[in-house]
N, CA and C atoms of all chains as a GROMACS GRO file, in nm:
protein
  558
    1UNK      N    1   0.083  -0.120   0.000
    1UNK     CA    2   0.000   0.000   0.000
    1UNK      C    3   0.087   0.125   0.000
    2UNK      N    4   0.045   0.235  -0.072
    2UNK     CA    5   0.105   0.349  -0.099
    2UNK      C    6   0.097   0.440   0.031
    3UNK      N    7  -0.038   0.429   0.063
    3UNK     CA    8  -0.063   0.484   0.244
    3UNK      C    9  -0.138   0.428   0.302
    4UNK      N   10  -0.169   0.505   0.399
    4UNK     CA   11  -0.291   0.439   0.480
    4UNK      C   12  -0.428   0.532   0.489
    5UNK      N   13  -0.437   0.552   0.386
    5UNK     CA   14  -0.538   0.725   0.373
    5UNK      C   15  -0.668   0.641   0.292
    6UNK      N   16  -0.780   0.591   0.338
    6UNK     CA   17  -0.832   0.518   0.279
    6UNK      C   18  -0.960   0.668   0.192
    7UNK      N   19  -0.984   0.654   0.098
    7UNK     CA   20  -1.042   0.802   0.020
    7UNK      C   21  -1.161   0.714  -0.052
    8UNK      N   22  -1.250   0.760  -0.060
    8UNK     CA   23  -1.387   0.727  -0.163
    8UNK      C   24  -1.376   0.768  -0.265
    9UNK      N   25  -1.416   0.745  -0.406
    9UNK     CA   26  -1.433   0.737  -0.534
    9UNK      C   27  -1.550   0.676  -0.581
   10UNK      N   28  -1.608   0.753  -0.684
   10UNK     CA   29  -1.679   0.678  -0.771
   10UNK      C   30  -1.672   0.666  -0.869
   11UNK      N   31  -1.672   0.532  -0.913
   11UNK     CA   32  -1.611   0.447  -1.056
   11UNK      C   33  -1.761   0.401  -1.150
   12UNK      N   34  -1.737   0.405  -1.288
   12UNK     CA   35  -1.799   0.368  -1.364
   12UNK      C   36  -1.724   0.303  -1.474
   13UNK      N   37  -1.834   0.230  -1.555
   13UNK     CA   38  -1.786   0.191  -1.659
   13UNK      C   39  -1.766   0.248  -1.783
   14UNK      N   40  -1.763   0.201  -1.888
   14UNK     CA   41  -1.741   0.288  -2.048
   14UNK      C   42  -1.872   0.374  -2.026
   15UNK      N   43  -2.000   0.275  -2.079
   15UNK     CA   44  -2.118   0.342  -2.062
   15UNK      C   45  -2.182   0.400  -1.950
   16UNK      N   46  -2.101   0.453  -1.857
   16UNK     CA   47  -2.149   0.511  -1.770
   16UNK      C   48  -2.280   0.431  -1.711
   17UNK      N   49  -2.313   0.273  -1.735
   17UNK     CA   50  -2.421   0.244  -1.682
   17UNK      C   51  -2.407   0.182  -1.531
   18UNK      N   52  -2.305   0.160  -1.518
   18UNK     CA   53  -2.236   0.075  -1.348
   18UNK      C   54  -2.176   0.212  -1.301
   19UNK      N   55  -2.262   0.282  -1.221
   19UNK     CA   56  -2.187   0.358  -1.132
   19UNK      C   57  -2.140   0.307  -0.973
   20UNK      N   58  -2.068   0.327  -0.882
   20UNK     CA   59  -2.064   0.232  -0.792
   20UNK      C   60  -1.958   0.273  -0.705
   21UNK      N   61  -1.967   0.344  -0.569
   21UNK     CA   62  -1.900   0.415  -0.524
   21UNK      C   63  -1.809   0.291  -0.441
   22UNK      N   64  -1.685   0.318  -0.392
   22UNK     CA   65  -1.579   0.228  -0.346
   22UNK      C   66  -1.468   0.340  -0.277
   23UNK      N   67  -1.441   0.254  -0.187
   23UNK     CA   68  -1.305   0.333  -0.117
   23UNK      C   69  -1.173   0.254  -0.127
   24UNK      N   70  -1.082   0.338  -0.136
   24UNK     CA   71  -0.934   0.264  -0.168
   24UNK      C   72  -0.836   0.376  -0.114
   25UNK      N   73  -0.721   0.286  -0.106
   25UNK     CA   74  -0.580   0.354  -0.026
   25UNK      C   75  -0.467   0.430  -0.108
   26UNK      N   76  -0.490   0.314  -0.252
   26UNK     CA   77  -0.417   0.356  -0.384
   26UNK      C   78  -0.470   0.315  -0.497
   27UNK      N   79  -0.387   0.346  -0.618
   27UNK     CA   80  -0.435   0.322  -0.754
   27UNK      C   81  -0.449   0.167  -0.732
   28UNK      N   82  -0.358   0.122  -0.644
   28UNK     CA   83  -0.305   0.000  -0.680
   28UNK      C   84  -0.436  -0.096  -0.620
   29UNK      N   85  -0.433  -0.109  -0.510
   29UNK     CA   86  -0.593  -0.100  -0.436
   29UNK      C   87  -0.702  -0.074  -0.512
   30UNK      N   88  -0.707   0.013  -0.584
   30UNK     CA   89  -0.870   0.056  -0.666
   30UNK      C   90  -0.836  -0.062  -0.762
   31UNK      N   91  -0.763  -0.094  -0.849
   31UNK     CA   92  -0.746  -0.135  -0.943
   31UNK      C   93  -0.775  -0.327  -0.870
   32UNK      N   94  -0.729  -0.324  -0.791
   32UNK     CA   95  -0.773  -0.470  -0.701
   32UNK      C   96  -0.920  -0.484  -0.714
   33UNK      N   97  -0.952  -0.393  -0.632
   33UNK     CA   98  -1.124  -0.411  -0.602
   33UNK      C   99  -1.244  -0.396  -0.692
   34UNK      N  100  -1.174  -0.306  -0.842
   34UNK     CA  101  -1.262  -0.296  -0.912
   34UNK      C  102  -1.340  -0.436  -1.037
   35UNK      N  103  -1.264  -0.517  -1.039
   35UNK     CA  104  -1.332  -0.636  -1.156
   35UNK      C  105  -1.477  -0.660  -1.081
   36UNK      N  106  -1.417  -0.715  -0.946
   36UNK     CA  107  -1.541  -0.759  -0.904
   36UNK      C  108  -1.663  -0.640  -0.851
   37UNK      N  109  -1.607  -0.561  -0.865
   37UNK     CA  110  -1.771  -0.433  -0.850
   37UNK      C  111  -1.803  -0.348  -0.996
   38UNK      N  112  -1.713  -0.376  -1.053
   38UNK     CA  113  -1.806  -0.370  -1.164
   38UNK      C  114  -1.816  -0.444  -1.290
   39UNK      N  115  -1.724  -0.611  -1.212
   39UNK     CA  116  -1.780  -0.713  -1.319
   39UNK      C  117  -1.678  -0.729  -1.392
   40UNK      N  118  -1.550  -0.657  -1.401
   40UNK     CA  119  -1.438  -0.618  -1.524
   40UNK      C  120  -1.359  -0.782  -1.485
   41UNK      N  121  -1.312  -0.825  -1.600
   41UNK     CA  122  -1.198  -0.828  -1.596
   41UNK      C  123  -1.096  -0.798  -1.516
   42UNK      N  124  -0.973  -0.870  -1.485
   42UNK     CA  125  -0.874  -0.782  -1.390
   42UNK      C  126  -0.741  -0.792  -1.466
   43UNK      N  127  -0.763  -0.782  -1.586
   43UNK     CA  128  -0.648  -0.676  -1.645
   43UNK      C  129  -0.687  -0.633  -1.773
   44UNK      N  130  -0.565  -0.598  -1.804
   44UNK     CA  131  -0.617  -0.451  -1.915
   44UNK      C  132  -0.682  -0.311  -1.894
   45UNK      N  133  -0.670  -0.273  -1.770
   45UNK     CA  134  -0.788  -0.156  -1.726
   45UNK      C  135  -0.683  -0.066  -1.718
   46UNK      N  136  -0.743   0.011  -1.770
   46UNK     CA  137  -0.740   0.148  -1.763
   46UNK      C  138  -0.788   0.248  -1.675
   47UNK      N  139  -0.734   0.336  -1.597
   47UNK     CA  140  -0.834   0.464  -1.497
   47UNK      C  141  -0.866   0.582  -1.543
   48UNK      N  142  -0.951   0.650  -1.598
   48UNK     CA  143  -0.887   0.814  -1.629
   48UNK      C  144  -1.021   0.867  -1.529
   49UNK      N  145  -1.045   1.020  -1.617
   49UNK     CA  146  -1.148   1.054  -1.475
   49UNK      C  147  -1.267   1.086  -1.557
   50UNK      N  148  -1.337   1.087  -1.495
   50UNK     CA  149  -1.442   1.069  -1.578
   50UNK      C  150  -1.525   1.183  -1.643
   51UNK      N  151  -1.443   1.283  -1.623
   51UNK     CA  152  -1.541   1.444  -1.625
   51UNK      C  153  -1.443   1.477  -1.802
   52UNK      N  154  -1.279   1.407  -1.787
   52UNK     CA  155  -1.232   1.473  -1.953
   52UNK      C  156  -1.160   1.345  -1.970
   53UNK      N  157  -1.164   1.232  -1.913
   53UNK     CA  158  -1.079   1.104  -1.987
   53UNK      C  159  -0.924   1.131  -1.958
   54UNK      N  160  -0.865   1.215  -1.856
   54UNK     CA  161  -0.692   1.212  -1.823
   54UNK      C  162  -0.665   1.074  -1.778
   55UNK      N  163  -0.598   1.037  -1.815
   55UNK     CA  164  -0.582   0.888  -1.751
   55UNK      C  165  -0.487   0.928  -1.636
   56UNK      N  166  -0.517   0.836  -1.593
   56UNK     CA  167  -0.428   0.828  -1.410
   56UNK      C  168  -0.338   0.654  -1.409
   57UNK      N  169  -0.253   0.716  -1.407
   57UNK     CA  170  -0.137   0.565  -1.452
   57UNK      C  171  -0.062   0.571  -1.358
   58UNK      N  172  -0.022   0.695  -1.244
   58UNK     CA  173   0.087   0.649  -1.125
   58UNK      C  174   0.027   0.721  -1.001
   59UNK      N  175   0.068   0.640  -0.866
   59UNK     CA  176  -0.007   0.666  -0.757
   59UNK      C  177  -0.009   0.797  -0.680
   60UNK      N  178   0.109   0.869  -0.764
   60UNK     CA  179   0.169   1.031  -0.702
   60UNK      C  180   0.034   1.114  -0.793
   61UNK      N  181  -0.047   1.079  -0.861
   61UNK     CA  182  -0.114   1.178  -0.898
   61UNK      C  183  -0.276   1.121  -0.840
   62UNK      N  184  -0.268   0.990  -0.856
   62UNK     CA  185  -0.384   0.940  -0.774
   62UNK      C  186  -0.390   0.985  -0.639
   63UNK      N  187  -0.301   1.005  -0.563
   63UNK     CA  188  -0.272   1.051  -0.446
   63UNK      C  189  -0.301   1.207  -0.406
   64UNK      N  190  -0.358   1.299  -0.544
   64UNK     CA  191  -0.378   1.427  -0.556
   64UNK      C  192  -0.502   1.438  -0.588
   65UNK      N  193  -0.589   1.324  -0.602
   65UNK     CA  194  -0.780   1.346  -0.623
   65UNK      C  195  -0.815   1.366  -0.522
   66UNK      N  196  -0.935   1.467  -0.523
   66UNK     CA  197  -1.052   1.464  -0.392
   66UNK      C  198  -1.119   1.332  -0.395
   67UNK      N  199  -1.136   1.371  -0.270
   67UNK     CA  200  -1.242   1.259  -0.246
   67UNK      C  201  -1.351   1.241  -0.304
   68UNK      N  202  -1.412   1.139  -0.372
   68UNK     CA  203  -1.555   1.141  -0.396
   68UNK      C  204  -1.494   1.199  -0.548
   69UNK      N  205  -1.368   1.194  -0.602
   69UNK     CA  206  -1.364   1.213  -0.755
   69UNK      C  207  -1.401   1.088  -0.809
   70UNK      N  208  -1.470   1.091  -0.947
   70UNK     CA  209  -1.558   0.998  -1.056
   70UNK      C  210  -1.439   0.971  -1.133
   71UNK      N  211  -1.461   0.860  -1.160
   71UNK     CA  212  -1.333   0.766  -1.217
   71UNK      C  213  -1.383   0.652  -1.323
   72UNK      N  214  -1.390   0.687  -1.420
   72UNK     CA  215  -1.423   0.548  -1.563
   72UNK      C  216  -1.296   0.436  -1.536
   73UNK      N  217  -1.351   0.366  -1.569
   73UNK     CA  218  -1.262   0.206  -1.571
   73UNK      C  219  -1.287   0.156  -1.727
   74UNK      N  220  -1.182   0.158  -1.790
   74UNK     CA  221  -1.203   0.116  -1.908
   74UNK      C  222  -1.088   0.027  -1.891
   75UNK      N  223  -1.128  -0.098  -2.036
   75UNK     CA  224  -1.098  -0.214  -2.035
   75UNK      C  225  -1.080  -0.286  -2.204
   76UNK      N  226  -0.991  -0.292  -2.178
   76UNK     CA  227  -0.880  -0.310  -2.331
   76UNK      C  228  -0.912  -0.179  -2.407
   77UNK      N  229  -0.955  -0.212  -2.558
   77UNK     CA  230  -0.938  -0.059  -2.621
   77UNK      C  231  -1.051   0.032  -2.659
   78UNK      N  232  -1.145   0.012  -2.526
   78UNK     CA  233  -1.175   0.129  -2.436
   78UNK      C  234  -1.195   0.251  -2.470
   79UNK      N  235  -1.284   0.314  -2.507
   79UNK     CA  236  -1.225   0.467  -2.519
   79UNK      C  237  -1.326   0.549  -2.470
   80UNK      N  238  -1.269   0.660  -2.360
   80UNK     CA  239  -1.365   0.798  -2.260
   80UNK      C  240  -1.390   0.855  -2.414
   81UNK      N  241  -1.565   0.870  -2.385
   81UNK     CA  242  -1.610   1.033  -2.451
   81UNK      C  243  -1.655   1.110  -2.364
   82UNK      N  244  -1.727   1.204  -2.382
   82UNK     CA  245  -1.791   1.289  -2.310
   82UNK      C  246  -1.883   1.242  -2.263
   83UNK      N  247  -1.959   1.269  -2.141
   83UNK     CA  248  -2.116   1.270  -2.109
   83UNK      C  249  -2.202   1.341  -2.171
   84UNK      N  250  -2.262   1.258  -2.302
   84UNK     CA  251  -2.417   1.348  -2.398
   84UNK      C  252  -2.532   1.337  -2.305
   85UNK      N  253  -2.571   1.439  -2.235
   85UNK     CA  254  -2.710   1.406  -2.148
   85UNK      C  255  -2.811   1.417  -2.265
   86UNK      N  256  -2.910   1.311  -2.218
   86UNK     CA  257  -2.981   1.201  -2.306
   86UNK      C  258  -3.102   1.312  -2.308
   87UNK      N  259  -3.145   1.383  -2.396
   87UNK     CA  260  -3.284   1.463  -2.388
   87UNK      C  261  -3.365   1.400  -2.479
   88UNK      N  262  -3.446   1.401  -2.446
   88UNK     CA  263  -3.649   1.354  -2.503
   88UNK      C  264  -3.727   1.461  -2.580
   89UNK      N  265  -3.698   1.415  -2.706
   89UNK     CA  266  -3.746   1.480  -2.814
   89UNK      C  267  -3.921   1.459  -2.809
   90UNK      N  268  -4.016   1.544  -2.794
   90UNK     CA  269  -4.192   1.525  -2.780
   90UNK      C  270  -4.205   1.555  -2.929
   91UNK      N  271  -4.253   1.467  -3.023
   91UNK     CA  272  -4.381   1.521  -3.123
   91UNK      C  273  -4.536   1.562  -3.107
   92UNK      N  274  -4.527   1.617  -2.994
   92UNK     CA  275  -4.661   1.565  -2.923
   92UNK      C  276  -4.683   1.761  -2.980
   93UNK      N  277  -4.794   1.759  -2.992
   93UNK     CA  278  -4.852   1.950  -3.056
   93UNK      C  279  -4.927   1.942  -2.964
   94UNK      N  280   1.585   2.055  -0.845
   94UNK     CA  281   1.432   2.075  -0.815
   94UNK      C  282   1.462   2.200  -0.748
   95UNK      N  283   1.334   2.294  -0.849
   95UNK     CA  284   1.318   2.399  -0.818
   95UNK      C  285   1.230   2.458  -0.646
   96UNK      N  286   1.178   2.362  -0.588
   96UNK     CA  287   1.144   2.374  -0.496
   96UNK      C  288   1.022   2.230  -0.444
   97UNK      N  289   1.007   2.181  -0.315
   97UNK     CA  290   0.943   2.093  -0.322
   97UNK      C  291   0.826   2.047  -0.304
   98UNK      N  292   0.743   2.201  -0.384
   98UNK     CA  293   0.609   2.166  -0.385
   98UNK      C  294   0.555   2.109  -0.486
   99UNK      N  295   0.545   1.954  -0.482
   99UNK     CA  296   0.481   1.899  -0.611
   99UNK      C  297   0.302   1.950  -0.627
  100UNK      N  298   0.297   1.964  -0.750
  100UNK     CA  299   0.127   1.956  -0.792
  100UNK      C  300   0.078   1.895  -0.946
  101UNK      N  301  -0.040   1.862  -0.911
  101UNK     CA  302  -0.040   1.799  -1.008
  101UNK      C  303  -0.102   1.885  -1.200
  102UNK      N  304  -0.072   1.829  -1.268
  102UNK     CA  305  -0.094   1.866  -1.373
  102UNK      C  306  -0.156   1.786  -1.454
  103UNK      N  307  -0.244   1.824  -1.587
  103UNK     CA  308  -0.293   1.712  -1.692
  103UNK      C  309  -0.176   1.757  -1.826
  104UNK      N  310  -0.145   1.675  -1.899
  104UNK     CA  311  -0.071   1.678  -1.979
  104UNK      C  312  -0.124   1.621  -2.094
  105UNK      N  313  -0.129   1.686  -2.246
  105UNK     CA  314  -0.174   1.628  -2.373
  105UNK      C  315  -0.085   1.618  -2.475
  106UNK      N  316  -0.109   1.533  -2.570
  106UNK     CA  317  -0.031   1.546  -2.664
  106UNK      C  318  -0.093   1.702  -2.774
  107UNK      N  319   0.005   1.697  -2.917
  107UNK     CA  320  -0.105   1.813  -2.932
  107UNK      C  321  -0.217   1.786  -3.034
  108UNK      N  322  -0.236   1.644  -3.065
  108UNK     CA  323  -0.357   1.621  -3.095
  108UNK      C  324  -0.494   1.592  -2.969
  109UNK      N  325  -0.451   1.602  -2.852
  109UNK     CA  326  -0.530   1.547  -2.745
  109UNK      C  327  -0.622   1.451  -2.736
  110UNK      N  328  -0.556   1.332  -2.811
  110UNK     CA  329  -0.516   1.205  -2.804
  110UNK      C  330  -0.514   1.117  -2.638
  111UNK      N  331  -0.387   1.166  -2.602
  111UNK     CA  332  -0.345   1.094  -2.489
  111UNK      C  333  -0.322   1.232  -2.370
  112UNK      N  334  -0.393   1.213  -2.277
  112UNK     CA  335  -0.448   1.266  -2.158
  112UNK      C  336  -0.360   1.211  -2.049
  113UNK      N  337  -0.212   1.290  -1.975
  113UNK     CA  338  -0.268   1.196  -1.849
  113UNK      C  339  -0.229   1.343  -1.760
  114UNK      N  340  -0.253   1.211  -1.607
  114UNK     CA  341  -0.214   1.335  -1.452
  114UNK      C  342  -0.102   1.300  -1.448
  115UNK      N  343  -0.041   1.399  -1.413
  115UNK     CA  344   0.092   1.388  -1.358
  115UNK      C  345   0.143   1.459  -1.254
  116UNK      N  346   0.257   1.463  -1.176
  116UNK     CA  347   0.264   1.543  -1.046
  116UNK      C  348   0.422   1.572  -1.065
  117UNK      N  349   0.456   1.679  -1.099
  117UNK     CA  350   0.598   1.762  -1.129
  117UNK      C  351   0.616   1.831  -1.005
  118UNK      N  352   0.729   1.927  -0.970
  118UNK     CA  353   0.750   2.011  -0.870
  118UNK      C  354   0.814   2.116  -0.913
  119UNK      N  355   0.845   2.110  -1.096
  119UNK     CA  356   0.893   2.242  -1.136
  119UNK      C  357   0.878   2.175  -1.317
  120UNK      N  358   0.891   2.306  -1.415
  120UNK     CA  359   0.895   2.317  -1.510
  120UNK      C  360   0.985   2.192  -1.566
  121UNK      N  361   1.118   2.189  -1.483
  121UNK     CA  362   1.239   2.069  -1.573
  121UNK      C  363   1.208   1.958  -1.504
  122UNK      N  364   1.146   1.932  -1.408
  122UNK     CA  365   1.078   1.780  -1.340
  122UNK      C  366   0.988   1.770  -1.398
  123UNK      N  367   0.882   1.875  -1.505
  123UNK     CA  368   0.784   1.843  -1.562
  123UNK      C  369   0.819   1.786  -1.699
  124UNK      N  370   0.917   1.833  -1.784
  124UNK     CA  371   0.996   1.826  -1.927
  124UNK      C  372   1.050   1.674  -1.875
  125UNK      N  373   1.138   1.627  -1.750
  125UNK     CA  374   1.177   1.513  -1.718
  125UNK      C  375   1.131   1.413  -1.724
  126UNK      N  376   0.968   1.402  -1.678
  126UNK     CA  377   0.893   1.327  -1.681
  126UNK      C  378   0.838   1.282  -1.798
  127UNK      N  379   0.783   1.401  -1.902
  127UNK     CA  380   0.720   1.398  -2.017
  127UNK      C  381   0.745   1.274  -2.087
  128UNK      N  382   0.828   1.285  -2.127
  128UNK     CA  383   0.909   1.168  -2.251
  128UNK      C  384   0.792   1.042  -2.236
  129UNK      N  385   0.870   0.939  -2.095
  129UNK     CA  386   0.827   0.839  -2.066
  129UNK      C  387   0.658   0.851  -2.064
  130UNK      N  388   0.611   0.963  -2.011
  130UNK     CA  389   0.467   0.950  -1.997
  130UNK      C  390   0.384   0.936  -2.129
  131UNK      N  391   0.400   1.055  -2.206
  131UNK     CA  392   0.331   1.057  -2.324
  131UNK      C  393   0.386   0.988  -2.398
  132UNK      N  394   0.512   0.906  -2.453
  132UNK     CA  395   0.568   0.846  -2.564
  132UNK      C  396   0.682   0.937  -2.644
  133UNK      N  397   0.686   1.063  -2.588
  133UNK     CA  398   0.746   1.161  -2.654
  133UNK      C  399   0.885   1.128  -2.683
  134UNK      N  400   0.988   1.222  -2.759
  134UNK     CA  401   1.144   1.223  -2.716
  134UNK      C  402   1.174   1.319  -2.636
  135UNK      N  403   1.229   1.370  -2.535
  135UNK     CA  404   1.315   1.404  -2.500
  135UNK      C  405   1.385   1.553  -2.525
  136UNK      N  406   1.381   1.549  -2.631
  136UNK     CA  407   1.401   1.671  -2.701
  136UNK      C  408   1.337   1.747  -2.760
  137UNK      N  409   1.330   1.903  -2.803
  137UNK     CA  410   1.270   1.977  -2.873
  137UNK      C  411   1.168   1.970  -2.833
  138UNK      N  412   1.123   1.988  -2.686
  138UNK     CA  413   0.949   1.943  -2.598
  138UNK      C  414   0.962   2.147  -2.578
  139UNK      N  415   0.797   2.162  -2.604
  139UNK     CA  416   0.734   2.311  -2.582
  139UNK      C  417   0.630   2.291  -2.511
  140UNK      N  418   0.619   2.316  -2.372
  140UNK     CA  419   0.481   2.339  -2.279
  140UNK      C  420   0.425   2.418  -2.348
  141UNK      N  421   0.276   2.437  -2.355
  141UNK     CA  422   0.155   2.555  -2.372
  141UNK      C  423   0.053   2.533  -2.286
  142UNK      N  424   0.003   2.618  -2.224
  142UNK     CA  425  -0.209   2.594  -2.212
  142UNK      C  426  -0.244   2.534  -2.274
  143UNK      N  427  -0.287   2.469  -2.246
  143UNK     CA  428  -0.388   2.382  -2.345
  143UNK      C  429  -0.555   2.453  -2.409
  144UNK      N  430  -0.525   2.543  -2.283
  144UNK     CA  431  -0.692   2.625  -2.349
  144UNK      C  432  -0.677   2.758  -2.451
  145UNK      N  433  -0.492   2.772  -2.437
  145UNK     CA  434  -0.466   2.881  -2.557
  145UNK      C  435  -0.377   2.899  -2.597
  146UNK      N  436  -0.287   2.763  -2.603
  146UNK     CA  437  -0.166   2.809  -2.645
  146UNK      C  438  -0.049   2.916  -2.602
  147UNK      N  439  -0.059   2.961  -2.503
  147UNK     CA  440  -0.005   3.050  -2.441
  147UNK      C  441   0.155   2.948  -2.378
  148UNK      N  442   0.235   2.973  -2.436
  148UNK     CA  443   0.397   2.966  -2.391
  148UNK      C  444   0.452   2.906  -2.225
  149UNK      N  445   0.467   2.838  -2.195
  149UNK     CA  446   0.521   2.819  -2.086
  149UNK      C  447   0.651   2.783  -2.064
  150UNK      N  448   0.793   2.895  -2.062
  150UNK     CA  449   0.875   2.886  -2.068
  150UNK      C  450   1.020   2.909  -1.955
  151UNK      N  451   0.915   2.972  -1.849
  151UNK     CA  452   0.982   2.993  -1.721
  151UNK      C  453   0.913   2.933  -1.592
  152UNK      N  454   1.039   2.926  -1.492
  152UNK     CA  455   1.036   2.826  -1.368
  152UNK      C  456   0.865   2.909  -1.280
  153UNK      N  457   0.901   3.036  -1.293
  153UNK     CA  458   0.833   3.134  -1.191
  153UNK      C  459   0.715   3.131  -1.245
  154UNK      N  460   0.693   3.173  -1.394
  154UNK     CA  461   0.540   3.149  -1.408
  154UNK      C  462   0.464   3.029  -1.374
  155UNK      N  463   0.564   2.920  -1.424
  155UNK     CA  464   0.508   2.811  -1.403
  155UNK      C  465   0.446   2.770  -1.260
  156UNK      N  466   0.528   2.798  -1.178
  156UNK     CA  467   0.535   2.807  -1.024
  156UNK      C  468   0.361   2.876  -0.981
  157UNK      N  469   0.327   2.971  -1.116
  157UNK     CA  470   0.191   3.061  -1.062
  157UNK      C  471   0.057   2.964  -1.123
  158UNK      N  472   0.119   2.826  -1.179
  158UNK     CA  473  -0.030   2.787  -1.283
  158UNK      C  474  -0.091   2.720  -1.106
  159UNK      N  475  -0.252   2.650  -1.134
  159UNK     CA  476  -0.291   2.666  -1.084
  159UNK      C  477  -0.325   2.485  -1.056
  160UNK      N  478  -0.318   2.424  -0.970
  160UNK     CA  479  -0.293   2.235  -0.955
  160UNK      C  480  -0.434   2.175  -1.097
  161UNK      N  481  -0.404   2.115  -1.151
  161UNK     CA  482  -0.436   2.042  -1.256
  161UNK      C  483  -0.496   2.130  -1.364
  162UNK      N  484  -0.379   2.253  -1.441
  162UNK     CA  485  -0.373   2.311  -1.508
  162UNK      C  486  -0.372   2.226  -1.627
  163UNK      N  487  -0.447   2.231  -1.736
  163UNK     CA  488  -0.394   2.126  -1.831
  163UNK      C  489  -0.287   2.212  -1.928
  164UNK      N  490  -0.181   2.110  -1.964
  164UNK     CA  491  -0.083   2.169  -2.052
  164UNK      C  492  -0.037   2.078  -2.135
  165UNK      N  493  -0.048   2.112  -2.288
  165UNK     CA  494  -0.007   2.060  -2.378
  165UNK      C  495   0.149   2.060  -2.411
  166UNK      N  496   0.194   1.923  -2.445
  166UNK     CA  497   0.306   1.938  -2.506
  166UNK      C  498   0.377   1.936  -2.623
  167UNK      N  499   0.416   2.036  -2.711
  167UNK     CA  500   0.461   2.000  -2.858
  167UNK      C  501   0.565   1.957  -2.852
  168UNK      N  502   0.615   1.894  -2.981
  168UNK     CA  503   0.714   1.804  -3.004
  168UNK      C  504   0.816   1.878  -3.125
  169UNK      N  505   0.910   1.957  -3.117
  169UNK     CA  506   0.958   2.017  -3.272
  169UNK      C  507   0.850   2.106  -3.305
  170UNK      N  508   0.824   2.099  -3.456
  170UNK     CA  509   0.720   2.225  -3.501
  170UNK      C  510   0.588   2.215  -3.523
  171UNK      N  511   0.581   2.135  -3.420
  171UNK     CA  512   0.390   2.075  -3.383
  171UNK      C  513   0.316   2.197  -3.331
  172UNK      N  514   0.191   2.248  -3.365
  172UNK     CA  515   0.140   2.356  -3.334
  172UNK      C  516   0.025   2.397  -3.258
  173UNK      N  517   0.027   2.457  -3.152
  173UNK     CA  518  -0.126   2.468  -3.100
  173UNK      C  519  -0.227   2.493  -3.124
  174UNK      N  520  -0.328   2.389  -3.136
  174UNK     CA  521  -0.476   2.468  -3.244
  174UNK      C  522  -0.574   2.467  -3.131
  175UNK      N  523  -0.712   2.542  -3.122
  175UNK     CA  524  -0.821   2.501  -3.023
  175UNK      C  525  -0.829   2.415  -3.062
  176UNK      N  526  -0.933   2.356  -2.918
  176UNK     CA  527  -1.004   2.204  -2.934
  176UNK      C  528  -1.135   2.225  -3.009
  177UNK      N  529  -1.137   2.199  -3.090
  177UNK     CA  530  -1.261   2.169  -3.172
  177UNK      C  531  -1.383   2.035  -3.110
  178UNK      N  532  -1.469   2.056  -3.025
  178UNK     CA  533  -1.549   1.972  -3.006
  178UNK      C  534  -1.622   1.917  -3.125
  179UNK      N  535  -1.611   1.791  -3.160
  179UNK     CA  536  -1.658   1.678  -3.227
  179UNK      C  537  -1.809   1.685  -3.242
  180UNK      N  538  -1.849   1.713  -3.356
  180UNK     CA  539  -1.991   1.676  -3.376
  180UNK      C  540  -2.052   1.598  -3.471
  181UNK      N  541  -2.167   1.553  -3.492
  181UNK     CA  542  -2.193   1.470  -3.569
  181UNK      C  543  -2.257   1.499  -3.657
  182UNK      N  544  -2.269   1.522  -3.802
  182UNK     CA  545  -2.340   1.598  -3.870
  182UNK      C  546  -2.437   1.434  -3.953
  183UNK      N  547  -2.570   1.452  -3.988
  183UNK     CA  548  -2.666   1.366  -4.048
  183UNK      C  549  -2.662   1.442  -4.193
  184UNK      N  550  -2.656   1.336  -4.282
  184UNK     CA  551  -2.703   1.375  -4.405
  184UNK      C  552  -2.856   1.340  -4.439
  185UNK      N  553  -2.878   1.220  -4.364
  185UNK     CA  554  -3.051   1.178  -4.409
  185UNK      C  555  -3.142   1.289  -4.387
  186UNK      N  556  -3.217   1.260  -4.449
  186UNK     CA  557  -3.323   1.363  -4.479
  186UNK      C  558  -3.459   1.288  -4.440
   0.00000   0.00000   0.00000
């Protein structure tokens, strides 16, 4: 373990449809606990964040998120877009 | 090392492509790092803003950006353009 600073996050998947909040100590730790909460695989993953897709690859910068920062888990070749909020087109007159 | 307050930064290529965090403590710990992170060489590396191209060429300014400033890195005579958000244009009618 990198520390002993245990911090909350919430992780999702590509499609943003598994959201699923989790606490961890390090990258290294998140990256443990995540297959089985959100089903992944446990390798090939990827972390970035989930608001612009920066990936997070070493624990000195993981170690610089707030708490309660949103985190995509992507898995092989994966790729962050943006969040399109989904609006409801009415034909209704 | 210019002093030992690390913070963190996002770093792009200058197609903004590849996204990551990183945690420098000065301008030449930031150029140090680069290479290995993004894939880059080593040489002929130019920090900018990423939101305008604006020059980042000294210890002191750098010292004033603000923790997860994003900053692009060119490579030789690679050039800063805005980000053009991606849209999808329909031809059906």
């Amino acid at each position: 373990m990198e520390n002993d600073i245990n911090k909350p996050y919430k992780i999702c998947d590509v499609n943003r449809d598994k959201k699923k909040g989790i606490v961890a100590s390090s990258l290294e730790d998140l990256l443990a606990k995540v297959p089985e909460k959100l089903g992944l695989p446990s390798e090939n993953l990827t972390v970035v964040l989930e608001c612009d897709g920066t990936e997070v690859d070493d624990e000195e910068y993981f170690s610089t998120l707030d708490p309660d920062t949103a985190l995509m888990i992507l898995h092989g070749n994966e790729k962050w877009a943006p969040n399109m909020p989904k609006c409801q087109v009415s034909l209704d007159q």
